[in-house]
N, C-alpha and C positions, 0 to 999 in steps of 0.2 A: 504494500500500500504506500502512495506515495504521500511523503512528508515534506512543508514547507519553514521554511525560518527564512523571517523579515528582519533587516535592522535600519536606521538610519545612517546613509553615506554623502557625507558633501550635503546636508540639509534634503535630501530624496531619500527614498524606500529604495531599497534595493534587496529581492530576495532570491531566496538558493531552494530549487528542486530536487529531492534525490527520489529512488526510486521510483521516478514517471519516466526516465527517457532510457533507452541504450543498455537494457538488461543486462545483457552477454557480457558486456563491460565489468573489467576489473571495479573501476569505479566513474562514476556516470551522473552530471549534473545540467541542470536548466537553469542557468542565471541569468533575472531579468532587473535593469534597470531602467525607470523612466519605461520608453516601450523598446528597447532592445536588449533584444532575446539573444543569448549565446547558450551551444551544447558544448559542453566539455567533455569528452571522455580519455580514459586511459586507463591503457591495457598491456600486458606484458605477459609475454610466454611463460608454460610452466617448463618447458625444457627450453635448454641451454645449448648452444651451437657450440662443439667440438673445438678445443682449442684458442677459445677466446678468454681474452684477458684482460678487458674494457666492456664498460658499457655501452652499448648500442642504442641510443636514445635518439630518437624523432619526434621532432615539435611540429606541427602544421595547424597554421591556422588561416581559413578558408571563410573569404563572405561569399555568401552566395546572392547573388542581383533581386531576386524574390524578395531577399530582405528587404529591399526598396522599392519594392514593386515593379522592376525592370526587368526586360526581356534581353538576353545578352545581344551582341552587335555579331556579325561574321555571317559564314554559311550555316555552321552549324547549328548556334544558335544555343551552346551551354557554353556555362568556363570554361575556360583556358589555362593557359600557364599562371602562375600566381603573380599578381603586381608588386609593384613596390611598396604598396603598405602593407599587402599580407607577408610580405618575405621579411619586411624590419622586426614587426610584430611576433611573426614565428620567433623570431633570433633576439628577441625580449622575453620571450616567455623562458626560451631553450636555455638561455645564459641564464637566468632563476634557480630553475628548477634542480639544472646538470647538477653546480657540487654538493646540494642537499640530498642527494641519492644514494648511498651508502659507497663508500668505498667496498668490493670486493662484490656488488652486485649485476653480475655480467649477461643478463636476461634478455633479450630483446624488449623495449619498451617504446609507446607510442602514444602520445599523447597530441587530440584532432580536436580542435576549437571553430565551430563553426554557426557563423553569422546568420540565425535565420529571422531577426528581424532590427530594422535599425532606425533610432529616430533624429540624429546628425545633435542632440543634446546632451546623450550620454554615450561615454566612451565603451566602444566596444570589446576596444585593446585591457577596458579594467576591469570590466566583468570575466572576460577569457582570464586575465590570472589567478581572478579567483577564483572562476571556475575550475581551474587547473589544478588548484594548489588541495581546491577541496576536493576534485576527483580524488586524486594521490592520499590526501588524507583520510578518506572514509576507507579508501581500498586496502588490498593488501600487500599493494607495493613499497617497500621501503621510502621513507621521505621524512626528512627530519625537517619538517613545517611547522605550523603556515607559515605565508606568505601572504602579501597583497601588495597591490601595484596602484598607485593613485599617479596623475597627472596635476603637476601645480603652474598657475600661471601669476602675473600681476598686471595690477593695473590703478595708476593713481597713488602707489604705492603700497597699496593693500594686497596680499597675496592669493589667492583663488585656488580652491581645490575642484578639480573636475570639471574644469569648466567649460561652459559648451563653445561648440563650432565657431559659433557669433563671437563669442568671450574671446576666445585665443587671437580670433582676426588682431583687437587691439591689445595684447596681451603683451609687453615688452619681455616676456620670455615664457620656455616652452619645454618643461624640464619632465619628466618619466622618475617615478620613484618605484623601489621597490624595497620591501623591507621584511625583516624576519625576526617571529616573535623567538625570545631567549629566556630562559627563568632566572629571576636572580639569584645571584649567589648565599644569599641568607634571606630567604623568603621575600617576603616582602610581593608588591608588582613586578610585571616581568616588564624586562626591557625590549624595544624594537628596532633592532639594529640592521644596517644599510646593509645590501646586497647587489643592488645595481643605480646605475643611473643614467639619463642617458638624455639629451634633450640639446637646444640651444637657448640663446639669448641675444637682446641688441647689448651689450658693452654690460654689463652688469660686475660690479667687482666680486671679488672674491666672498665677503663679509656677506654678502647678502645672500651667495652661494649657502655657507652655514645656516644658514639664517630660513632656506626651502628647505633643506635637509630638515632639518628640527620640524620645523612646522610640514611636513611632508609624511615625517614617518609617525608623528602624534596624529597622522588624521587620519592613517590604518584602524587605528585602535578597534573601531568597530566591529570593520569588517574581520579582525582578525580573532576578536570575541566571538564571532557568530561561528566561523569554521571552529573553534575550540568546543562548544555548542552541539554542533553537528557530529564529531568527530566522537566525542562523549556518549552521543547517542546511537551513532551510528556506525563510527567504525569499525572496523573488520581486522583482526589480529593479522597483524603483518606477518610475512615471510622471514624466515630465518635468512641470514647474511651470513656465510659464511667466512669468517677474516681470515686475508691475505696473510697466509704462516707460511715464517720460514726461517728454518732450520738452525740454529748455531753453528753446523757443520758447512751448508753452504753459503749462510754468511759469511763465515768467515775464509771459505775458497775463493770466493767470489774476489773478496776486498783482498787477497793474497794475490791473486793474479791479476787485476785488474785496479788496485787501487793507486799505486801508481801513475800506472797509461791514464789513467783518468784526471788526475792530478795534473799528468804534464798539458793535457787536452786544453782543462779550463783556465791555461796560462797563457795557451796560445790565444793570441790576438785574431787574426786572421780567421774569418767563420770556415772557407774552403780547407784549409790547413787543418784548422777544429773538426772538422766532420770527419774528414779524414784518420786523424788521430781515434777520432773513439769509434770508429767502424773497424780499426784494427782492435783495439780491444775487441770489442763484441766478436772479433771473428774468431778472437784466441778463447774466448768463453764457448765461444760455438762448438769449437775441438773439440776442447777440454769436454767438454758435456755431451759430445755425440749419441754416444751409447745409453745416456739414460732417457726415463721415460718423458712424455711429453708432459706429465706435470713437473717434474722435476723442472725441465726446461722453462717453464712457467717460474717457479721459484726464481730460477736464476736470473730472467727478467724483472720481475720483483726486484731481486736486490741489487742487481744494476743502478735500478729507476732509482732506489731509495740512496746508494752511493754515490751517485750522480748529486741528487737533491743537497746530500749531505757534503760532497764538498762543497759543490758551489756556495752554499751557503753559510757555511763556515768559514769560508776565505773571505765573504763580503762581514760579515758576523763580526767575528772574531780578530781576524788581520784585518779590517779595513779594504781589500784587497778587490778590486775586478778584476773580470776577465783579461782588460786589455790596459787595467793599470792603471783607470783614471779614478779619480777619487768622485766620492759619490751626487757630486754637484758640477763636474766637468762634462762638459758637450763637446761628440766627439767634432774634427777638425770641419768646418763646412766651406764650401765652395759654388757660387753662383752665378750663371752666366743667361745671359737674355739675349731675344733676338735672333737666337742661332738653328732657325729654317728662315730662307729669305721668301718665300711666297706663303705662308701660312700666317696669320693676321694678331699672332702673339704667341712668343714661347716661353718658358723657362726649364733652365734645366738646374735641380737643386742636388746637390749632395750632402748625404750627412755621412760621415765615414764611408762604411758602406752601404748605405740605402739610398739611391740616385731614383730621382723620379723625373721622365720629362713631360712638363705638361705646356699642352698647347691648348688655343684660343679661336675660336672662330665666329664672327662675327655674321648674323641672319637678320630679317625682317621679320616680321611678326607671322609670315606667315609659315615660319618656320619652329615654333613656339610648338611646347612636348605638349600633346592633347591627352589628357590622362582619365580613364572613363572608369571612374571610381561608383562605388553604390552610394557612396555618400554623395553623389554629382560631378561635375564635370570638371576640371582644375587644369587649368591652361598658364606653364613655366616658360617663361623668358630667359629664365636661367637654370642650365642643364648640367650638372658635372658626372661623368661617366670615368670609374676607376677600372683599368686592367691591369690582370697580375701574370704574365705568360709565364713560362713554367724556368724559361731563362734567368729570370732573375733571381731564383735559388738555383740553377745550376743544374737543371735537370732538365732530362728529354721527355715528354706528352704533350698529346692529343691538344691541340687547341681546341678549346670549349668556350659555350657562350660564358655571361656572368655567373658566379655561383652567389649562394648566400655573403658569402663573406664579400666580394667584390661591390656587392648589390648597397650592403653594410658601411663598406668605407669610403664610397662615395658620397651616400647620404651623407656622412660624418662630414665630410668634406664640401661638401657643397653647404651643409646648416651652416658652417663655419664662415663662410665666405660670403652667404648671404647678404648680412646685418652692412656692409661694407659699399654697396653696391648703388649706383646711383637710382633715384626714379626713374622709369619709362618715360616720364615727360622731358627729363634731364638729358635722358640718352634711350633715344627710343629702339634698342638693336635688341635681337635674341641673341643671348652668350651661351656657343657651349665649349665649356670644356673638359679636355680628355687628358689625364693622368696614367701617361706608363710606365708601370715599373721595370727599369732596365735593372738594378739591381736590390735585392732585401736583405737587408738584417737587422731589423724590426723598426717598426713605428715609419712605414712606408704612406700610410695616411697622413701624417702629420707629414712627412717628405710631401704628399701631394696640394695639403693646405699651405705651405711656405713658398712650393712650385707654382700653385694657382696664383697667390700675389703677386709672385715675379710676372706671368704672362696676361694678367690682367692689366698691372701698366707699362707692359710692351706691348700691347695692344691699343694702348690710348683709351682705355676705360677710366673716365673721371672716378674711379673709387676715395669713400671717403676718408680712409685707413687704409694701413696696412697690417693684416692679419699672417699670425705665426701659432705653430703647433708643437707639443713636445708632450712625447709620452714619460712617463713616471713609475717607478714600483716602487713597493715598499715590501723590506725583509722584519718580521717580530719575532722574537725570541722571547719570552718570560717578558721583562721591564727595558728589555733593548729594543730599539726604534732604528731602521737603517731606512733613510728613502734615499731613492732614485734617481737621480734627474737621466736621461735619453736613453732609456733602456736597450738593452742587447734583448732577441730574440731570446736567447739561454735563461738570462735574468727575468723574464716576464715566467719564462717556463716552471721557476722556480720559485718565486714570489707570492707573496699571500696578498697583493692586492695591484691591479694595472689599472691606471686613468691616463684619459688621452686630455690635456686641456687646450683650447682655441682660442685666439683673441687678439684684439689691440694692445697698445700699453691704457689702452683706458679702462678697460674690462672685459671679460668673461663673453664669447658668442655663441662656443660650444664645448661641451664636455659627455664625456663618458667612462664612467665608472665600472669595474669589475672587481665584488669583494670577495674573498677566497675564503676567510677567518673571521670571529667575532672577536670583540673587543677593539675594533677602532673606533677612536675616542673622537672627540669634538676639536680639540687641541692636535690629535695627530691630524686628521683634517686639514685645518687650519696652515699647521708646519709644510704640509703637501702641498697645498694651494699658492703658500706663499712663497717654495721654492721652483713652484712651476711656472709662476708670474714672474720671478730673475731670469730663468732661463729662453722664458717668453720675449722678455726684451731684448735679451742679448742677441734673440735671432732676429729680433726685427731691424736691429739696428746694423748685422750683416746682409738683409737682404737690403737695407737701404744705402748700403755701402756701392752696389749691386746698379743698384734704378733705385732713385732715390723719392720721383710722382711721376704717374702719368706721362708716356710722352705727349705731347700737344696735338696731334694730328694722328689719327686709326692710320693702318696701312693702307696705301697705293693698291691694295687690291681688294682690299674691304669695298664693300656697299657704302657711299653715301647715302645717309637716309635723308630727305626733303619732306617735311608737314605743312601741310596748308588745308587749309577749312573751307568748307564751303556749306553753302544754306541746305540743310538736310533734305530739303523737299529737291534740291538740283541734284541729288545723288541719282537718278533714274538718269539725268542727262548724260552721265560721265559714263554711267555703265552701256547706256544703248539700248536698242530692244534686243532681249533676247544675248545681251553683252557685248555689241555691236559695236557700240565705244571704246570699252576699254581694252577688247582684243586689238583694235586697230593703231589704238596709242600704242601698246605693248610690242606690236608685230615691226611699226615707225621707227621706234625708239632703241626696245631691247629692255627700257626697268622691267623694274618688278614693280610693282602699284599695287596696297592695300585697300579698300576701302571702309571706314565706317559708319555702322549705324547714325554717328552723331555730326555726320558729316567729313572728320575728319578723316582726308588722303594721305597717303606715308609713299612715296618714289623711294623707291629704290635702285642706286647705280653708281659704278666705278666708274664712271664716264657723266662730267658735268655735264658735256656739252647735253648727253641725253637727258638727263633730267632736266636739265631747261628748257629742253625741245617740247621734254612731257609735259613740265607746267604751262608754259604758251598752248597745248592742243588743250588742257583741261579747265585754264583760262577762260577759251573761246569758246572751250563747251558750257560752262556756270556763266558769263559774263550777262550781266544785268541792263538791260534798257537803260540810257542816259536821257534825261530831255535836257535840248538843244544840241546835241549832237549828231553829226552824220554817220550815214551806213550804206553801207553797198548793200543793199538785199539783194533776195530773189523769188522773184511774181509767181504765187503759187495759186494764187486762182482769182479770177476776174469775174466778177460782177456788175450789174446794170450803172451800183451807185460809186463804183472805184476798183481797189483792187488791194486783194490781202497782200503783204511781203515780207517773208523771215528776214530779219532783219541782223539775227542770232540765233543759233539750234535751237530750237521749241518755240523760238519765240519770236511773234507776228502782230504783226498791226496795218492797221487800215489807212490806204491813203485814200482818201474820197475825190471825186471824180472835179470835184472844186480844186485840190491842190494838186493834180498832175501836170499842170503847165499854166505859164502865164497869161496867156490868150485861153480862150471860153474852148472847151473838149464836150462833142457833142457825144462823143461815143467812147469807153474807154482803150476798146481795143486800135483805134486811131493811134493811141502813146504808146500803151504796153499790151503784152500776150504774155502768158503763162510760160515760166522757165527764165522769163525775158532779166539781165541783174543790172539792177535801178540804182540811183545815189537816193536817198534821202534821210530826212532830219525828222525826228523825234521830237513834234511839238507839246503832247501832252500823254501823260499816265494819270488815268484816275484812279479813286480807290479801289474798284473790281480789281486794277489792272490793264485795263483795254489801252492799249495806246493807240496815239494816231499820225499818222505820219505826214509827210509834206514832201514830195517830190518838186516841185517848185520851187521852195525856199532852198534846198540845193543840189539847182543847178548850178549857182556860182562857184560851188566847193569842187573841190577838185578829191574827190574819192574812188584809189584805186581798189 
């Protein structure tokens, strides 16, 4: 029988279904806030696949169009591949859930979040985590929860939890929280400490960062009462976890033969060199342990991974010591060069030791703008950043593949970043996309791509208003030792108990993303992270301005000039034609590009002046308004007893009466004119209808060619 529990979220009801949806399910929920409806389910096999030694975990979360009462677009006429808010969204839920899942639980698991009804005022993304988190918890999957995910915005200064579609438009930031209930250490209330974060912002400092956090994860409470609730009544005795054992006898073979080689590995500098080195190890393990059984084999991966972990971080720990020698606030060497493709419309190419990213810039019209056919509505970007990662840039040979999750991930990061920075459309009316390729990684290749986006934004002549830079961060805890980060090595993120990426000005905060591994970071440890990532924030800003220091003053010689000019929205049928008669012909003349809108305003587009001014004179002379007292060359479109009508200008006609054809008395009109026939005359009056009337007569003395 199915059971409901309501609680208040963000001043709304928001409640939890079990037992009505997805039987067969491990564990299976119906979260409705406001009027959208999310199913959660998740499920994991009772056997286990042969020789695996990781968990197998999949997130997907799916809107279906129904939810908004649309029928999809194509032939087919269902879903498709998943967009980009269902793939961010997946990879919000997946980076939650993942390290709360038991060590040593290697199950197949799947967890499908899906959209069946949506009302664009409550988040869909916050009911799926807690639908999630409450699936996992009534079930019998391993999961050391809850969780809950709340989205915080501001405005006016006041900060906003959950707040709707409309809210966010003026919302001066745009942050994702998620957090996780802990009990306290001597009773008492339990504490709710950070697990992810993920969002952007316009320039917001650090301080104010603390300041969502706190007020972000106190405004879970609720909903993380409710799943405590549910879980009390409803859940299901979890599965036994089996812990990863192992041996005395092959620990200490393992760190006999290999602790060394391991040792010398994470001295070396060099990541190629690095791989190198501990793939000779592993291969001497490999020998050595041929003959035993495949869990055996298993063990000795185990306690690789764990000596691994354990140097590393006992060099950074203990000796102070990284990888490659620099101390724990040193960025490694960078180097930055602009400009360097001559026909592509803006480049940079950034380096940070070894993470080289080149990104380029390309300048379009509007009608080049990413059309994005979401169930929330239609979302039309002027600004597009696309990251690829080819398989080259760690060093390896595969398949080139479209984006994956993660590529899809670190372009959003990188574009949120760059946003806040970027002129208006009325400022600078182009589409910008740009493309970040990683020619080389080892690690924090997003942040290579937000530092690379700067540089080729003003080598492209993009009035931006700043300049934005990015640097990733870890942090090593030990009991009451505190070790962070600043430009982490791939190795050091791998080993670390917390990665954030932070983005920004030197004036403030535009994007950040957080990944928490452990509990107990404190407000203060926070804080020392934030304020050592905003040093090393400057310090690249102030090499990339070394670099290109604003804007160059002029886009490229092969960019589009774009040209805006207005015209009275009722003349827009003139410009187009019947049928688009016009403005293929302008186009066909010329060669721009020509937008038009609704509100009258035309955008030309073209690397070639001389065309755009050809284009504005034809679309001129198509909008050009009746003058009275001026002359015009018409042409006599049809004849009548009392004169004779004459366009004077496309669409537009007026009467010369059989009195103003000539100076001497006209008994007959077609005596002066016949139809076709092109006349001078002068615009003596416009009345209020509009009727004008003309005067052939008054000039003849003009001279109109």
């Amino acid at each position: 029988m199915s059971e409901e529990f309501k609680t208040e979220f963000a001043g709304r009801s928001i409640s939890v279904k079990t037992n009505y949806v997805a039987g067969q399910a491990n564990g299976a929920t119906l979260v409705t806030y406001g009027e959208t409806v999310v199913m959660i389910t998740a499920v994991s096999e009772k056997s286990k696949r042969e020789n695996i030694d990781f968990l197998p975990l999949t997130v997907d979360y799916q809107e279906m169009t129904f939810a908004a009462g649309k029928i999809p677009g194509g032939f087919f006429k269902r879903e498709g591949r998943p967009n980009e808010k269902e793939i961010l969204t997946s990879r919000i839920i997946d980076r939650s859930i993942r390290p709360l899942i038991p060590k040593g639980y290697f199950y197949e698991t799947q967890v499908v979040a899906t959209v069946l009804s949506l009302d664009n005022e409550n988040g869909s993304d916050i009911a799926a985590m807690l639908g999630a988190s409450t699936a996992l918890g009534i079930s019998d999957i391993p999961f050391n929860g809850p969780i809950a995910g709340v989205r915080i915005g501001r405005k006016d200064g006041k900060f906003l939890c959950n707040p709707s579609s409309a809210e966010l438009e003026e919302s001066e930031l745009d942050l994702f929280l998620v957090g996780r209930k802990v009990e306290a250490a001597a009773g008492g209330d339990y504490e709710v400490n950070l697990v992810m974060v993920e969002g952007g912002a316009y320039e917001v400092e650090e301080e104010t960062l603390i300041d969502v956090i706190n007020f972000g994860l106190e405004s879970m409470r609720p909903v993380i009462d409710l799943q405590d609730k549910i879980r009390q009544e409803l859940g299901k005795e979890k599965r036994p976890v089996e812990p990863i054992v192992i041996s005395d006898e092959i620990r200490a073979k393992v760190h006999a033969l290999a602790g060394d080689g391991l040792k010398d590995a994470y001295t070396t500098p060099a990541k190629l060199d690095r791989r190198a080195k501990l793939t000779q190890v592993k291969e001497l393990l490999k020998e050595s342990f041929a003959d035993e059984e495949p869990s055996v084999m298993s063990a000795v991966g185990n306690a690789t991974e764990e000596l691994e972990q354990t140097i590393l971080r006992d060099m950074i720990l203990s000796e102070g010591r990284r990888i490659d020698n620099r101390s724990t606030t040193d960025i490694r060497p960078i180097t930055c060069d602009v400009g360097i493709l001559p026909r592509t419309h803006g480049s940079g190419l950034f380096t940070r030791g070894e993470t080289q990213a080149l990104v380029v810039l390309t300048l379009g019209t509007s009608s080049d703008e990413q059309r994005l056919d979401l169930i929330s509505g239609e979302e039309f970007r002027s600004f597009m950043l696309h990251y690829n990662f080819p398989p080259y840039s760690v060093g390896e040979a595969r398949f080139l593949r479209g984006p994956g999750r993660r590529e899809i991930g670190h372009g959003a990061l990188a574009r949120r970043a760059l946003l806040p920075i970027l002129p208006s459309q009325d400022e600078f009316p182009y589409t910008i996309r740009v493309v970040s390729e990683i020619l080389s990684s080892n690690g924090s290749s997003s942040m290579a791509t937000v530092c690379g986006g700067s540089l080729s934004l003003m080598d492209a002549g993009v009035p931006v208003k700043d300049v934005v830079a990015g640097i990733a961060m870890g942090l090593l805890k030990s009991d009451d030792k505190i070790i962070i980060l600043t430009d982490i090595l791939g190795d050091e993120d791998h080993a670390g108990d917390m990665d954030f990426k932070v983005c920004g000005t030197k004036k403030g905060i535009t994007a950040v993303q957080m990944d928490i591994k452990i509990d107990g970071i404190t407000e203060d440890i926070l804080r020392q992270a934030l304020r050592q990532a905003k040093d090393a924030r400057v310090f690249i800003i102030d090499r990339l301005k070394e670099t290109i220091a604003e804007p160059r003053e002029e886009i490229s010689s092969y960019a589009p000039r774009i040209i805006t000019m207005r015209v009275r929205p009722e003349r827009i049928r003139d410009v187009i034609g019947t049928g688009g008669k016009n403005i293929r012909q302008i186009i066909s003349e010329t060669g721009v590009s020509i937008d038009v809108e609704d509100d009258g305003t035309i955008t030309i587009a073209s690397a070639d002046l001389e065309a755009s001014s050809k284009a504005i004179d034809m679309i001129n002379w198509l909008t050009e308004e009746a003058e009275v007292g001026k002359v015009y060359l018409g042409t006599v479109k049809k004849v009548v007893d009392f004169g004779a009508f004459v366009e004077i200008l496309p669409g537009t006609e007026g009467l010369v009466h059989i009195s103003q054809l000539a100076r001497e008395r006209v008994h007959k009109v077609t005596d002066v004119l016949n139809e076709g026939d092109k006349v001078p005359v002068k615009v003596l009056e416009i009345d209020r209808n509009g009727k004008i009337k003309l005067s052939r007569k008054e000039a003849l003395d003009k001279n109109v060619q």
